[in-house]
TIGUVEX-203056 format. One record per residue (C-alpha): x, y, z; residue in one letter. Coordinates in steps of 0.02 Angstrom, whole numbers, plus 50000, padded with zeros to 5 digits. Layout:
BEGIN
XYZa;...
REM end
This chain:
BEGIN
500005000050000x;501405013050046x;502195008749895x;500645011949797x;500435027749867x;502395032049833x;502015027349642x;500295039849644x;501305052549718x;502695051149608x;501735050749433x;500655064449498x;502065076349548x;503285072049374x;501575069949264x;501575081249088x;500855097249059x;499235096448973x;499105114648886x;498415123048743x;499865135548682x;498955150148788x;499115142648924x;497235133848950x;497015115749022x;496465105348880x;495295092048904x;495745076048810x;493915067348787x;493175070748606x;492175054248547x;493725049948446x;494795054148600x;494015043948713x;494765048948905x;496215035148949x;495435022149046x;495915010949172x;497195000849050x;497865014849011x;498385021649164x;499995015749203x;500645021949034x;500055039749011x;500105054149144x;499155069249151x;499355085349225x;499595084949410x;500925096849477x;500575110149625x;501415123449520x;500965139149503x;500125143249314x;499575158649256x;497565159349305x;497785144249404x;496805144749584x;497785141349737x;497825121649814x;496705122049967x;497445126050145x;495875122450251x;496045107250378x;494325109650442x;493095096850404x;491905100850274x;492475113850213x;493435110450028x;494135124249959x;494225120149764x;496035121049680x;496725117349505x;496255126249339x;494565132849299x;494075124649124x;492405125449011x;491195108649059x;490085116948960x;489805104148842x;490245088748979x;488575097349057x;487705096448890x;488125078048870x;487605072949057x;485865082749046x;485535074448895x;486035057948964x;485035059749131x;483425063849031x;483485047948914x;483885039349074x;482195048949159x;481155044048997x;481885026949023x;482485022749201x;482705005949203x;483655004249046x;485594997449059x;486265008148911x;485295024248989x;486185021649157x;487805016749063x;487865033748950x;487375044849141x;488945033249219x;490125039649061x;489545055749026x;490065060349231x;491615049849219x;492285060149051x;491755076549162x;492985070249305x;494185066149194x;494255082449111x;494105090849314x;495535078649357x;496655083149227x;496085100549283x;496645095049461x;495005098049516x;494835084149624x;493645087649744x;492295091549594x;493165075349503x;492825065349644x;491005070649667x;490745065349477x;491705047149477x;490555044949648x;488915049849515x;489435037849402x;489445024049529x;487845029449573x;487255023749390x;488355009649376x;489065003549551x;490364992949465x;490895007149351x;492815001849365x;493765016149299x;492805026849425x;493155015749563x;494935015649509x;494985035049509x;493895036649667x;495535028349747x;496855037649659x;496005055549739x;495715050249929x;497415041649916x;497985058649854x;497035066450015x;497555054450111x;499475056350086x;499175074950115x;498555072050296x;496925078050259x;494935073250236x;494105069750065x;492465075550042x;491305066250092x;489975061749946x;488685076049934x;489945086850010x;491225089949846x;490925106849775x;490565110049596x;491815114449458x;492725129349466x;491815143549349x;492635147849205x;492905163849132x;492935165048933x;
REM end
């Protein structure tokens, strides 16, 4: 397990810098560009370092319980929110359909992707958790779910608790 935690540490700290040339967090997850999945983990990094960028918001410094400052880069989810109200209304027209719950489980897992490469994790975290909701054996949420509070946990401090992660950070255009 320490060793585990080592190896999160270390690929989050040395991971590369996912930028457009100004400077803006780019989001990896058209439908050709599917987000890297479980598999594909181990091989590819994303952008995880506590350094200072230009526009970036400042890591949280709160130890009090329930309350979770949100840090990393603000980025557009506008159309990750388009996708997941579309989703949860086929599912609401349909509720007990598999591929209805499926699409509401992938369309929050591609918006915590994007907010993790973001280093939003807090927001992440409260969409992986949605996306069990839909499909509790969702794996590559699961698999994230553990990479965050391991990343909490190695700081000395809480995760949110589910219903307590706050929403993405507003972006600006």
């Amino acid at each position: 397990m320490k060793t585990a935690s080592i190896f999160t540490l270390l690929v989050l700290s040395i991971a590369c810098n996912n930028t457009a040339p100004s400077g803006t967090p780019v989001a990896n997850v058209s439908s050709a560009n599917r987000p890297m999945r479980s598999e594909q983990m181990q091989q590819n990094s994303i952008a995880h370092s506590t350094e200072s960028r230009p526009g970036a918001t400042p890591p949280p410094n709160s130890n009090a319980p329930g309350k979770f400052a949100q840090g990393g880069d603000p980025i557009d989810t506008a159309k990750f929110d388009g996708v997941i109200a579309e989703a949860e209304k086929n599912l609401k027209a349909k509720p007990d359909d598999a591929a209805a719950k499926t699409a509401v489980a992938d369309a929050y897992f591609d918006r915590g992707f994007a907010l993790t490469e973001a280093r939003q994790y807090a927001a992440a975290l409260g969409d992986y958790r949605k996306a069990l909701k839909q499909v509790p054996d969702h794996a590559d949420s699961k698999k994230w779910i553990d990479q965050i509070v391991s990343i909490y946990q190695m700081l000395n401090k809480a995760a949110p608790k589910e219903g307590e992660e706050p929403p993405p950070l507003p972006f600006k255009k």
